[in-house]
C-alpha positions as CSV (number, residue, x, y, z in Angstrom):
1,X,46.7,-57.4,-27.9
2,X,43.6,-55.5,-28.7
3,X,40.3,-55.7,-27.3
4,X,37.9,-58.9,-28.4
5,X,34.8,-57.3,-30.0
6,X,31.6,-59.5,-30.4
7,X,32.3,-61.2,-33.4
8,X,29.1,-60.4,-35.0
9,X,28.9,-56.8,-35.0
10,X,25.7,-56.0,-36.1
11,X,23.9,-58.0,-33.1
12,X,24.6,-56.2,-29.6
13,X,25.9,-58.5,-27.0
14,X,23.8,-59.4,-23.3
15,X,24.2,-61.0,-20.6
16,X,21.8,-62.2,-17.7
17,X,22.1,-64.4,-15.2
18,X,20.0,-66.1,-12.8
19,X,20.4,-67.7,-9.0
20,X,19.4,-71.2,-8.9
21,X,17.2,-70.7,-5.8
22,X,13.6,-70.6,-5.0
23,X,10.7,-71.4,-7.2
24,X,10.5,-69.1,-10.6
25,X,7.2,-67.6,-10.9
26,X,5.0,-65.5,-13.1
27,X,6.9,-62.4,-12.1
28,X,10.6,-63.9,-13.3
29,X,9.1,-65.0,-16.5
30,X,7.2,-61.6,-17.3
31,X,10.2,-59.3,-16.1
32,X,12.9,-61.6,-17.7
33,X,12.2,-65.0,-19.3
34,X,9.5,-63.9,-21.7
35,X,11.8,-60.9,-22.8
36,X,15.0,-63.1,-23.0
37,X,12.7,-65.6,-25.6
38,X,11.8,-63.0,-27.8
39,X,15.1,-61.0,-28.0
40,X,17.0,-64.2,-29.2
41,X,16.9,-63.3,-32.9
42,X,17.7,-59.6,-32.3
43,X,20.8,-59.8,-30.2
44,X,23.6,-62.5,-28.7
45,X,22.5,-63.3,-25.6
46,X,24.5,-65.6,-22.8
47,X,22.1,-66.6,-20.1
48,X,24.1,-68.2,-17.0
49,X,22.6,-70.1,-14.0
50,X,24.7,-68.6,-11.4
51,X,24.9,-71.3,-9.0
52,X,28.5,-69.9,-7.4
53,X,26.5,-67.1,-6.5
54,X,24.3,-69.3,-4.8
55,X,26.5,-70.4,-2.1
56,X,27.5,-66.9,-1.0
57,X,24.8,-67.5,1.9
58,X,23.3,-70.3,3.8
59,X,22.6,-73.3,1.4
60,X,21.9,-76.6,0.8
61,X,23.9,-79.1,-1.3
62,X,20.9,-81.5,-2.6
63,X,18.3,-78.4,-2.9
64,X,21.1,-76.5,-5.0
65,X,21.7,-79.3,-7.0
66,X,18.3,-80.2,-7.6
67,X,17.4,-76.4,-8.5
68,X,20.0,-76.1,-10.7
69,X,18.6,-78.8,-13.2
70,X,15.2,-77.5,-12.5
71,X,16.3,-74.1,-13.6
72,X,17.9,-75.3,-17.2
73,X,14.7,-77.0,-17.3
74,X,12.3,-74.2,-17.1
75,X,14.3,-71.5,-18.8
76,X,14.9,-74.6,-22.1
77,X,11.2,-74.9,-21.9
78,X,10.3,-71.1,-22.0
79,X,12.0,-71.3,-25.5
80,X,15.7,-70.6,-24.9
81,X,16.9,-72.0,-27.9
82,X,20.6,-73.5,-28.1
83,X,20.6,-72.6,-31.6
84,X,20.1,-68.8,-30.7
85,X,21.6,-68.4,-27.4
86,X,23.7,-69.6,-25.2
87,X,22.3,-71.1,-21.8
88,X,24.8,-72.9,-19.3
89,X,25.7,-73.7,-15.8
90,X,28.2,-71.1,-14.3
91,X,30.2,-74.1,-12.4
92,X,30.5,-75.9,-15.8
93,X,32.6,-72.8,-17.0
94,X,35.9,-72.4,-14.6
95,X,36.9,-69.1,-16.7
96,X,34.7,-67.4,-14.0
97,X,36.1,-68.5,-11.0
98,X,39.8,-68.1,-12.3
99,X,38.4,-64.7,-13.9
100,X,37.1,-63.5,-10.8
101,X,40.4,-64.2,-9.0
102,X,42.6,-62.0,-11.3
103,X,39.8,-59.2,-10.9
104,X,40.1,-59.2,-6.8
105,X,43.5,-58.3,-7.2
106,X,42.6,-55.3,-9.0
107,X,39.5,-54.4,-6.8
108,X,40.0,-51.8,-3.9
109,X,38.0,-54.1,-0.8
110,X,36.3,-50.6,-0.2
111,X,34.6,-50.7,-3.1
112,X,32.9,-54.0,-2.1
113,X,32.4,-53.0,1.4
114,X,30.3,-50.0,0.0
115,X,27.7,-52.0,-1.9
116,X,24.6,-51.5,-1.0
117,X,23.1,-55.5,-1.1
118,X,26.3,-56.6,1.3
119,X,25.4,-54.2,3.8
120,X,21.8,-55.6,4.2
121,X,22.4,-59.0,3.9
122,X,25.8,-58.9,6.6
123,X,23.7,-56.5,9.1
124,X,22.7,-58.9,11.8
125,X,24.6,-61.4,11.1
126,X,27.7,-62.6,13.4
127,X,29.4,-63.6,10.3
128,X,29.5,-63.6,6.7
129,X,31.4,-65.3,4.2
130,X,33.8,-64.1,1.8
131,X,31.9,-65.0,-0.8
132,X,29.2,-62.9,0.1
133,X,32.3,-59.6,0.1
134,X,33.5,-60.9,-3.2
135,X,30.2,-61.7,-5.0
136,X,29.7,-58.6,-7.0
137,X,33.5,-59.3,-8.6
138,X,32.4,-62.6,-9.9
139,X,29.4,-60.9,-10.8
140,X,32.0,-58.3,-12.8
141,X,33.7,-61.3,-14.0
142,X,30.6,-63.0,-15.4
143,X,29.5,-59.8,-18.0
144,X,33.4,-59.2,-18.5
145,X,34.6,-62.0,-19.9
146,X,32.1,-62.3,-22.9
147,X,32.2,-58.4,-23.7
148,X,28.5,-57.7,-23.1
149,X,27.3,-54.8,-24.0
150,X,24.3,-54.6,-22.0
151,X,23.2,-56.9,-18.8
152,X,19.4,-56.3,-17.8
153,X,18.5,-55.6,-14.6
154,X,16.1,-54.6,-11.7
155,X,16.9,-51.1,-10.6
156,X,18.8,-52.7,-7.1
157,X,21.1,-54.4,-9.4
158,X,22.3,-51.2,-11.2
159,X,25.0,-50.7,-8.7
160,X,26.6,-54.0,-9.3
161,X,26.7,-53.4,-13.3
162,X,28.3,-49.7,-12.1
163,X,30.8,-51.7,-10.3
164,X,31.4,-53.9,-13.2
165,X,32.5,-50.4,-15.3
166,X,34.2,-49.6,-12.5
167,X,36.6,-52.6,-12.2
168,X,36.8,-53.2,-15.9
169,X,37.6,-49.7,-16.5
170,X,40.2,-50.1,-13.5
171,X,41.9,-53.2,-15.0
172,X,42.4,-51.5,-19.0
173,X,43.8,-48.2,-17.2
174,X,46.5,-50.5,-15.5
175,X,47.1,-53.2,-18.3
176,X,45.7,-51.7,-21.3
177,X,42.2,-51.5,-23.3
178,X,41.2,-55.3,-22.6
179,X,37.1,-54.9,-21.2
180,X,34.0,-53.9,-23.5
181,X,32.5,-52.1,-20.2
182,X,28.5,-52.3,-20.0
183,X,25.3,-50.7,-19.6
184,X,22.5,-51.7,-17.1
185,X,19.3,-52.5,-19.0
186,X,16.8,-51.3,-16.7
187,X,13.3,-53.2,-18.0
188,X,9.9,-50.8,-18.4
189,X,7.9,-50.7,-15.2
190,X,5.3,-52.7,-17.0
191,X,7.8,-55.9,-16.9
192,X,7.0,-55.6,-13.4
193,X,4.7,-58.3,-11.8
194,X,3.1,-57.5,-8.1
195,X,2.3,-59.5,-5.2
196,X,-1.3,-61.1,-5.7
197,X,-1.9,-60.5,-2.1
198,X,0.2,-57.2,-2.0
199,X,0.0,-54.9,-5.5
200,X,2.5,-52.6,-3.8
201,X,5.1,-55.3,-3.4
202,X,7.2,-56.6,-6.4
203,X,6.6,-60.5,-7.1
204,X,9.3,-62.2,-5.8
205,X,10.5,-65.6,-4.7
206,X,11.6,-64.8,-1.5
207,X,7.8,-64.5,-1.0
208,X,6.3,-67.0,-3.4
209,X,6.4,-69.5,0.0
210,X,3.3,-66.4,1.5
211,X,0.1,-68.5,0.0
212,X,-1.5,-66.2,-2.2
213,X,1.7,-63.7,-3.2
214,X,2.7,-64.9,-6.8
215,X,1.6,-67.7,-9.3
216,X,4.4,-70.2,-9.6
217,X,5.8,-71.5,-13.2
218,X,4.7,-74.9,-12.2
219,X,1.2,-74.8,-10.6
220,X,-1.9,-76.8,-11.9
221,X,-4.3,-75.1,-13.8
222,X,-6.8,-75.3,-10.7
223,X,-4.0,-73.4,-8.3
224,X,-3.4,-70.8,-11.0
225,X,-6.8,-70.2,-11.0
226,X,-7.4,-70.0,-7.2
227,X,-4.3,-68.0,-7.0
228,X,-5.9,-65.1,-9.2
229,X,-9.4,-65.4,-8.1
230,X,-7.6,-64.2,-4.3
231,X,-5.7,-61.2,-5.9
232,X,-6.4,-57.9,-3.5
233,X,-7.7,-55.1,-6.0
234,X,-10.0,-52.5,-4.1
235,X,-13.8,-51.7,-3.3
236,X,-14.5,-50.5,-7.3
237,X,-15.3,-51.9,-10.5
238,X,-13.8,-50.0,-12.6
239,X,-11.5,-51.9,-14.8
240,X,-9.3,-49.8,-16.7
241,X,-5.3,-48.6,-16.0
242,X,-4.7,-45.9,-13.5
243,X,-2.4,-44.1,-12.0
244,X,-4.6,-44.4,-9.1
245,X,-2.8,-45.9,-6.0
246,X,-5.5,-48.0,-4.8
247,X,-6.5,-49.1,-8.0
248,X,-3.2,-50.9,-7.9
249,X,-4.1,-54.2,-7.6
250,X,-6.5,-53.7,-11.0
251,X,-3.2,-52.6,-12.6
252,X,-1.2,-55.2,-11.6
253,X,-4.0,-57.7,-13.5
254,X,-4.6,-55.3,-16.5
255,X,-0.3,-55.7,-17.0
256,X,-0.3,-59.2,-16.6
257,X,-2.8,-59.8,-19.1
258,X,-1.5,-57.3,-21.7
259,X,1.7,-58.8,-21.5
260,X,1.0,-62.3,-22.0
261,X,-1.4,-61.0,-24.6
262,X,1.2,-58.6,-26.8
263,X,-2.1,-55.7,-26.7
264,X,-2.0,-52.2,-26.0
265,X,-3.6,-50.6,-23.1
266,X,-6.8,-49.5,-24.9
267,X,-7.2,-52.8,-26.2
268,X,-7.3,-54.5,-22.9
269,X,-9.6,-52.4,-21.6
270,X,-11.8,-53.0,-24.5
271,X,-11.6,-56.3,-23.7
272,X,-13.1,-55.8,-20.4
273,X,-15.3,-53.4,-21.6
274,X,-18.4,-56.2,-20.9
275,X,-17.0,-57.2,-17.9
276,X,-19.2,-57.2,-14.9
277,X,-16.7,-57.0,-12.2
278,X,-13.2,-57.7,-11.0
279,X,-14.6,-61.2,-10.8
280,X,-14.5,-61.4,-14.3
281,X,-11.5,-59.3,-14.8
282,X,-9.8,-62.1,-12.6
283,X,-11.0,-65.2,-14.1
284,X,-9.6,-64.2,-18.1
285,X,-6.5,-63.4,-16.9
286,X,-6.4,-67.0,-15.0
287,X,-7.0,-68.0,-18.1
288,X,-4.6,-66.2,-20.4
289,X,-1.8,-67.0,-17.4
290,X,-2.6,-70.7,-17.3
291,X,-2.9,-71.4,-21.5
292,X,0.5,-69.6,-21.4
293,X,1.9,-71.4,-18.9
294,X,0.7,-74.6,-19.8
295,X,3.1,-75.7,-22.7
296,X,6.1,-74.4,-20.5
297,X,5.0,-77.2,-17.9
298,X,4.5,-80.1,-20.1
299,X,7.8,-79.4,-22.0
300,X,9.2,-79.0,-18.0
301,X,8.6,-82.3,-17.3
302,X,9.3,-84.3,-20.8
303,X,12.8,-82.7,-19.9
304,X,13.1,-83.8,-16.4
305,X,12.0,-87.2,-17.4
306,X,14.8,-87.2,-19.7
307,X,18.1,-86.4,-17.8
308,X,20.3,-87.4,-20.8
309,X,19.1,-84.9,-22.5
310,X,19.0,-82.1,-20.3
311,X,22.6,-83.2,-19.6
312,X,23.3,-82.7,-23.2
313,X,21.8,-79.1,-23.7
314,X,23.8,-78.2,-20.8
315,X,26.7,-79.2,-22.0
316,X,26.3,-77.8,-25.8
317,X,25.6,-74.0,-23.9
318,X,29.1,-75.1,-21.5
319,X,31.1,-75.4,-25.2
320,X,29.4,-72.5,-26.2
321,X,30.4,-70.1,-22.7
322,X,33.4,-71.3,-23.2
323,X,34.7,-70.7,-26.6
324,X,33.6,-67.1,-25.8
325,X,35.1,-67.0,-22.3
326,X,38.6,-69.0,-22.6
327,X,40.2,-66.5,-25.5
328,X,39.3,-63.5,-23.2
329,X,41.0,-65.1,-20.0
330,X,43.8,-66.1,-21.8
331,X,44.3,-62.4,-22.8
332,X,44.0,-61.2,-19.3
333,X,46.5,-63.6,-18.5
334,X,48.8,-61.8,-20.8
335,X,48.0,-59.0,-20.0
336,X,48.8,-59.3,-16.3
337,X,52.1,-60.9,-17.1
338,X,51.8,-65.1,-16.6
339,X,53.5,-67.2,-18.5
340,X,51.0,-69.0,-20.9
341,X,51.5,-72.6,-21.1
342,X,52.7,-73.6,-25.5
C-alpha cells in the first residue's frame, strides 16, 4: 500500500482545529476565521472542533456541550461553507481516538514529556491527566489522518506540528511511507489582534472574561462600541502605523480596521487623514468591527434557534471527516499488522 495523496492535487490540503472553550472573539476571527472563509476556494480545508482536546484539563460537561454547538454555530455563520470545506465535531469522528492509540504506541513518552505547553500547564499542579501527556498525539493524529499538508498556527503551536513530523515520520520509517508529514503555517503578524486594554498582549479568550481586553463575536452593537471607545493607545495623536512601541495601541486599531477593510497601510491612514484624534480613530473602527460583525450574529442565532439544522450540517461535515479519515486508518491498520475485518 502506498501513501493516500489528496485526491485533488492541484488544491493543497489544511487542517485547523479549534477548542470548544471560552468565548471566540475579534482576535480568533481576524487571526483564523476570517482567513479560513476566504481560503475555501483556493485549497481543501478540514476544520475540527476539537472537543477531546477539551477535556485534557478541568471541565464541565453542560458548558462543553453547550460550547460545542455554539462553536459550529459561529464558525457556519462566519461563512464556512459545507459545500467548500469540511467542518465537524472531533467526537463525531472515532478514527481520531482509535488513530491516536496506534500513534502512542509508536511515540517515545520523552518526546511528550519535553513539550513545552505540558510543562506549563502540569507545573503546579498535584496532578495531571493523561490526557493532558498524550494530547499533542491526538493532535498528530488529527493532521495525519487526512494528509494535510499545511496546519496554521500561532508560533507556540509550532512545536506540536514539529512533533506531528516527528511521529509521522517515526511511524513510515518502521511500517513504510504511510503519512503526508506537514508544515506549520505561521499567519503574518498583522493577523494578530491585541488586548484593548493591553496592546502588548495578544487577544485571547483566556482574558476575554478582563472587561475591556477583546470584543467578543457576540456583543451588541452598543458593547462593541464601548469596548473600542476604552482601547489604551498613548498621549499622541498621530494616527498612522509605527514601529513605535508606545504607539502600539494606535497600531493595534489601524490593523483591525485594515483588515476587516481588505486596504493597504497607506490607505488607512488616508482614511484618517481628517481625523481629529484617537477619538475618531476609535469610533470608525467600532464601526467597521460592528457592521462586520453584525450579519455573523444574526445568522448565529437563526441557527441556534434551529437545532435540526445545526444537527444536520454537523453531521454532513461528520460524513465528510470521515470518508477522508476511515481509508487512512484502515491502512495503518494494515500496516501495523491487524487483521481487517471482510
Amino acid at each position: 500500500m502506498t501513501v493516500q495523496e489528496p485526491h485533488d492535487t492541484i488544491r493543497r490540503r489544511v487542517f485547523s482545529g479549534v477548542q470548544p472553550s471560552g468565548d471566540p472573539q475579534l482576535g480568533n476571527y481576524i487571526g483564523a476565521f476570517k482567513q479560513w472563509v476566504e481560503n475555501q476556494d483556493a485549497k481543501e480545508n478540514f476544520f475540527c472542533i476539537v472537543d477531546l482536546h477539551a477535556i485534557t484539563v478541568d471541565f464541565d460537561p453542560d458548558a462543553l456541550r453547550r460550547q460545542t454547538r455554539e462553536l459550529a454555530a459561529i464558525l457556519f455563520a462566519c461563512g464556512i461553507d459545507p459545500d467548500k470545506s469540511t467542518l465537524f465535531v472531533q467526537s463525531h469522528v472515532t478514527t481520531h481516538a482509535e488513530g491516536c492509540w496506534i500513534l502512542n504506541c509508536v511515540t517515545p513518552v520523552s518526546w511528550l514529556e519535553r513539550m513545552t505547553q505540558y510543562k506549563d500547564k502540569s507545573t503546579g499542579q498535584e496532578s495531571v491527566s493523561t490526557g493532558l501527556l498524550d494530547y499533542p498525539v491526538l493532535m498528530a493524529g488529527d493532521i495525519l489522518m487526512y494528509s494535510a499538508h499545511e496546519v496554521p498556527v500561532g508560533d507556540d503551536q509550532r512545536q506540536h506540528v514539529e512533533l506531528t513530523r516527528d511521529i509521522g515520520g517515526r511511524f513510515n520509517r518502521l511500517f513504510g511511507e504511510t503519512f503526508v508529514l506537514p508544515e506549520a503555517i505561521i499567519p503574518e503578524v498583522g493577523g494578530r489582534v491585541m488586548g484593548l486594554n493591553d496592546p502588548n498582549v495578544k487577544m485571547s479568550k483566556s482574558y476575554s472574561h478582563i472587561r475591556g481586553h477583546a470584543v467578543r463575536l457576540l456583543d451588541e452593537p452598543k458593547e462593541i462600541q464601548r469596548s473600542i471607545m476604552r482601547a489604551v493607545t498613548d498621549s499622541g495623536n498621530e494616527i498612522l502605523f509605527s514601529e513605535d512601541p508606545e504607539k502600539a495601541g494606535v497600531n493595534n486599531l489601524l490593523g483591525i480596521y485594515k483588515v476587516i477593510t481588505d486596504k493597504a497601510e497607506r490607505d488607512v491612514e488616508r482614511d484618517f487623514a481628517d481625523a481629529r484624534g484617537y477619538g475618531d480613530l476609535k469610533r470608525r473602527v467600532a464601526e467597521v468591527v460592528i457592521e462586520e460583525l453584525r450579519p455573523i450574529r444574526e445568522r448565529y442565532y437563526e441557527l441556534m434557534d434551529d437545532v435540526a439544522e445545526l444537527d444536520r450540517l454537523m453531521a454532513v461535515g461528520a460524513d465528510q471527516a470521515r470518508e477522508v479519515s476511515e481509508p487512512k486508518l484502515e491502512e495503518m491498520k494494515h500496516r501495523v499488522g491487524f487483521v481487517l475485518p471482510g
